[in-house]
N, C-alpha and C positions, 0 to 999 in steps of 0.2 A: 242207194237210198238217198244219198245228199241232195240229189237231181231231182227225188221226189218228193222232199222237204219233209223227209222223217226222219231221226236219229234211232241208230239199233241200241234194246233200253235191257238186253238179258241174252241170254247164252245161248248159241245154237239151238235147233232142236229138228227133228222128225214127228209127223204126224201120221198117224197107222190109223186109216179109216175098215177096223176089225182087227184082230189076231190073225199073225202073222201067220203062215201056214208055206206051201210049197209057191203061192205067190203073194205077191206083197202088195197092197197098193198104199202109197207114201205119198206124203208132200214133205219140202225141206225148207225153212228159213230161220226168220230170225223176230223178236218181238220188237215194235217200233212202239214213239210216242203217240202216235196218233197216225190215222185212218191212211192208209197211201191209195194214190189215183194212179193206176200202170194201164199197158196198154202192150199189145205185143204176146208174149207168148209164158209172159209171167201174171199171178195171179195172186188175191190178196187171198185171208183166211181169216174169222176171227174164231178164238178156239170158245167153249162153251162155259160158264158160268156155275155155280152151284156147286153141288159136294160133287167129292172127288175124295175115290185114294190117292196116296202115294207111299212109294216106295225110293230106297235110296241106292240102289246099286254100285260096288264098286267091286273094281276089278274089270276082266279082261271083258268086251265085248262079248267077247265066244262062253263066256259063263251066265249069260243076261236070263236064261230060258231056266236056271233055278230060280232067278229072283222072280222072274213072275209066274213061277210055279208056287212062291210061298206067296206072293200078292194073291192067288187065285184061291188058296187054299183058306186062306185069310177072309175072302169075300166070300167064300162058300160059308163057311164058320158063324159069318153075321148075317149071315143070308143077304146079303147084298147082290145087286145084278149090276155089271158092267155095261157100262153103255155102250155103243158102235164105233165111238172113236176115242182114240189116244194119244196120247206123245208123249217123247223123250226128251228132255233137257239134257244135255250136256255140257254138265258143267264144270267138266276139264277138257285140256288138250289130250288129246290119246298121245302117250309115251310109249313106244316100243322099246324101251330101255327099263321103264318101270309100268308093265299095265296092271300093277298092283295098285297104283294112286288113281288108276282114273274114276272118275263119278258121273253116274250117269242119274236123275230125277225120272223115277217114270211116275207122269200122275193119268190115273182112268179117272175121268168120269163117273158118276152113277146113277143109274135111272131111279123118278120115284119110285 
């Protein structure tokens, strides 16, 4: 990122263009100060604007599909509808010594 005169400004994340299912389609980075120009086989993103859930997950990755099993039951409940895409903040380092500590931010989008 230095190369491209952007400093990384927040914690990892994945982006899930739909619910995850038996495939996946993802992007992986990082939140910059401002706008980057790449070229090559990497690609910028800017995520979407507006309301949005979130949810706070913590614990092991492989427990993630309750949390957004009460995210979805939650949006059902307000009748809200989920928009097409999503991401993950993560914002700890995974411990495989404690994956009790880890935190993951998932925020959806929401359509009007």
């Amino acid at each position: 990122m230095r190369n491209a005169g952007a400093s990384v400004v927040g914690p990892p994340l994945g982006l899930y263009y739909g619910m995850p299912t038996d495939t996946v389609d993802v992007a992986a980075g990082f939140p910059t100060d401002r706008d980057v120009s790449v070229d090559g086989e990497v690609s910028t993103e800017t995520l979407p604007g507006g309301r949005a859930a979130q949810i706070l997950h913590v614990g092991s990755y492989d427990a993630m599909e309750q949390t957004y099993g009460r995210l979805m039951q939650w949006l059902q409940a307000q009748n809200l509808r989920p928009a097409g895409v999503m991401w993950e903040s993560y914002l700890t380092e995974p411990d495989e010594n404690d994956l009790s500590s880890m935190q993951t931010l998932i925020v959806w989008p929401l359509e009007d």
